[in-house]
C-alpha positions, -999 to +999 in steps of 0.1 A: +387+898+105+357+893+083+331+866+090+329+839+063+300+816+057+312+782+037+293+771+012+293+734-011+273+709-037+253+688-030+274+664-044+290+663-007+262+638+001+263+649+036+233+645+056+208+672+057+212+678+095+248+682+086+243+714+061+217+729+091+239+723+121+268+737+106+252+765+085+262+754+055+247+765+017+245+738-008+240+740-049+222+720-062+234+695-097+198+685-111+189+650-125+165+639-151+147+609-144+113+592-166+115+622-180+109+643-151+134+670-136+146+666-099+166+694-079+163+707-039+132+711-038+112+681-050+142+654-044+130+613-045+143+599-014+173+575-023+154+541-019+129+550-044+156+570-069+182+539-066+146+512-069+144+531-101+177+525-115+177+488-109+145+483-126+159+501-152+156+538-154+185+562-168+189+593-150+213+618-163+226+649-147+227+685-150+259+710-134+255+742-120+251+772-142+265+806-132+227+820-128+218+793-098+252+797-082+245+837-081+214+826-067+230+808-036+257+831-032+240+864-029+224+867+002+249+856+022+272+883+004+236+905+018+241+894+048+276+910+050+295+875+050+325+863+030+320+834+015+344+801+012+331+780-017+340+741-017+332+730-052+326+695-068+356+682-085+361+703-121+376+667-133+340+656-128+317+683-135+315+719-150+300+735-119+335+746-103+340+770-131+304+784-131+309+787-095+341+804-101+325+832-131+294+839-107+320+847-078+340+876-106+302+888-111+294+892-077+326+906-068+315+938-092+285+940-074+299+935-038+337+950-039+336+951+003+332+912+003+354+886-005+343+849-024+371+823-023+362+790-046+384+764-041+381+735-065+380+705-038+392+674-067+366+656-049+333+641-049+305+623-027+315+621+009+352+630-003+333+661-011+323+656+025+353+649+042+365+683+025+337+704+035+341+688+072+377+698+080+372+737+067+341+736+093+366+724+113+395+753+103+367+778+109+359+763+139+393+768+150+394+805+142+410+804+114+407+829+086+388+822+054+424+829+039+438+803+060+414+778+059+416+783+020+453+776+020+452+748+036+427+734+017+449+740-014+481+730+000+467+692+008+435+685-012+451+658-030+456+645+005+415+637+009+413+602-005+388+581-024+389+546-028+355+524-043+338+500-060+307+494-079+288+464-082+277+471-116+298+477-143+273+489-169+269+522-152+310+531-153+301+520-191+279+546-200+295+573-182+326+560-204+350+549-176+354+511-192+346+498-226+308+478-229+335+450-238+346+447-205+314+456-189+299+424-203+328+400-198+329+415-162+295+409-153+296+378-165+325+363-143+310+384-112+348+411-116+341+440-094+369+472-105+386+486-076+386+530-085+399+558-070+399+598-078+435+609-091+452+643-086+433+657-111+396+651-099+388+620-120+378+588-116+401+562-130+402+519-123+429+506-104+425+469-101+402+447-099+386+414-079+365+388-083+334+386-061+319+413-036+332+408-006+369+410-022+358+440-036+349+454+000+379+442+016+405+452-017+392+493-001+406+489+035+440+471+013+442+506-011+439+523+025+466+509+043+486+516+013+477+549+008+477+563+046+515+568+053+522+597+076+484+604+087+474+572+098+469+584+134+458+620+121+422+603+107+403+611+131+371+608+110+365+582+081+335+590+059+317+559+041+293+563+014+272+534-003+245+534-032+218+523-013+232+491+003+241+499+040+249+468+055+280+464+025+288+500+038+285+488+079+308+457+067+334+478+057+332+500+087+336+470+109+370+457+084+382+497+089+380+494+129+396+459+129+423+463+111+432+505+121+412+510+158+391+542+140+363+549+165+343+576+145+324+569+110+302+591+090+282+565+065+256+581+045+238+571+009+250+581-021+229+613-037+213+610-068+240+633-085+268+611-079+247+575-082+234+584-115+270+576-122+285+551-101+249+531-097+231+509-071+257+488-050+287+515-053+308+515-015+330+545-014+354+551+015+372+581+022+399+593+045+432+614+046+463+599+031+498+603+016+490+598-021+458+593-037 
């Protein structure tokens, strides 16, 4: 059996500690902010980055390009490892299929190694949740053709539901009409979202004030859980720079379902540029999506 290494995006927004303890590669999705470029190596910390937005700053985002995945991927192929790709959602970004034409390149260049990229149809700390239960696969000795199938057979089974608390930034990334964003603001509406079978993001309801908002995500859980309600053994929690609103939910998830462990970690700068400060995503393994 070959040893596999698996990599990801940043776009997991797990916590660095995370990527290090578990030896785990991460691409990197660029931003643009005040007209300055950001990627790994000279990141703003999330306070500042989100401080930014609400004063009024426009990020935007770049994806992967084949040339920087190659980049990550070959000198683990170097180091005589197979490598098990986890890849942002392709319903969100291009970056799955650059991943996916750097992998036939290398595959030229490295015939004795094997590259699986699985497109995960998730994002943030879905992303996460992914990435967590192959460590957990590989953990369990299972092959990086097994761990791949399984990923396959039940990604639509990794579950996101969330909320933003400011409509403008769904707006511009086109997700509701300026229309509604302005009407919405105005009566204080907060949309309820989730990510569909296919990777995107698409509205779902929608409440009036924020802590509605927080509590209409533990309601889409409970409906959405079925059969693997006590087969969560982890729930992931991410939040755009407002942790207490994040801790809040947390607390409503343990009340009402008796979950013990919670990952909660801020939203990167990749994903916020597009959900915005005030976002609360929570994330867990379901029936349906």
């Amino acid at each position: 059996m070959n040893k596999y290494k698996i990599t990801t995006d940043n776009t997991a927004d797990l916590p660095y500690s995370y990527y290090q303890e578990h030896d785990i590669e991460y691409m990197y999705l660029t931003y643009q902010l005040e007209g300055k470029n950001y990627g790994k190596n000279n990141e703003l910390n999330c306070k500042e980055f989100y401080d930014k937005m609400r004063n009024g700053s426009m990020p935007t985002t770049s994806q992967v390009n084949s040339e920087e995945a190659k980049e990550v991927l070959r000198p683990i192929l170097e180091e005589g490892f197979d490598i098990l790709h986890l890849a942002f959602s392709s319903g969100l970004s291009g970056s799955y299929n650059s991943v996916r034409l750097a992998a036939e390149e290398l595959a030229e260049e490295f015939p004795e190694r094997k590259i699986i990229v699985v497109d995960s149809l998730c994002a943030s700390l879905g992303e996460g949740l992914f990435v967590d239960k192959a460590v957990e696969l590989k953990e369990e000795g299972k092959t990086l053709e097994e761990n791949a199938a399984w990923l396959e057979e039940h990604k639509v089974n990794f579950c996101h539901v969330f909320t933003v608390d400011d409509l403008f930034h769904l707006h511009r990334g086109g997700r509701v009409s300026k229309v509604a964003a302005v009407v919405g603001t105005m009566i204080n509406l907060k949309p309820l979202l989730h990510v569909d079978n296919e990777g995107h993001l698409i509205p779902v309801g929608k409440v009036r004030g924020r802590k509605k908002s927080l509590a209409g995500l533990v309601a889409m859980m409970e409906e959405r859980m079925g059969s693997w309600k006590d087969k969560n053994e982890k729930i992931f929690i991410s939040h755009g720079d407002c942790q207490e609103d994040a801790e809040y939910v947390a607390k409503l998830v343990k009340e009402k379902f008796g979950y013990e462990t919670f990952l909660i970690n801020t939203i990167g700068a990749t994903i916020g540029t597009h959900s915005g400060p005030g976002t609360v995503a929570l994330f867990f393994m379901g029936d349906y999506r």
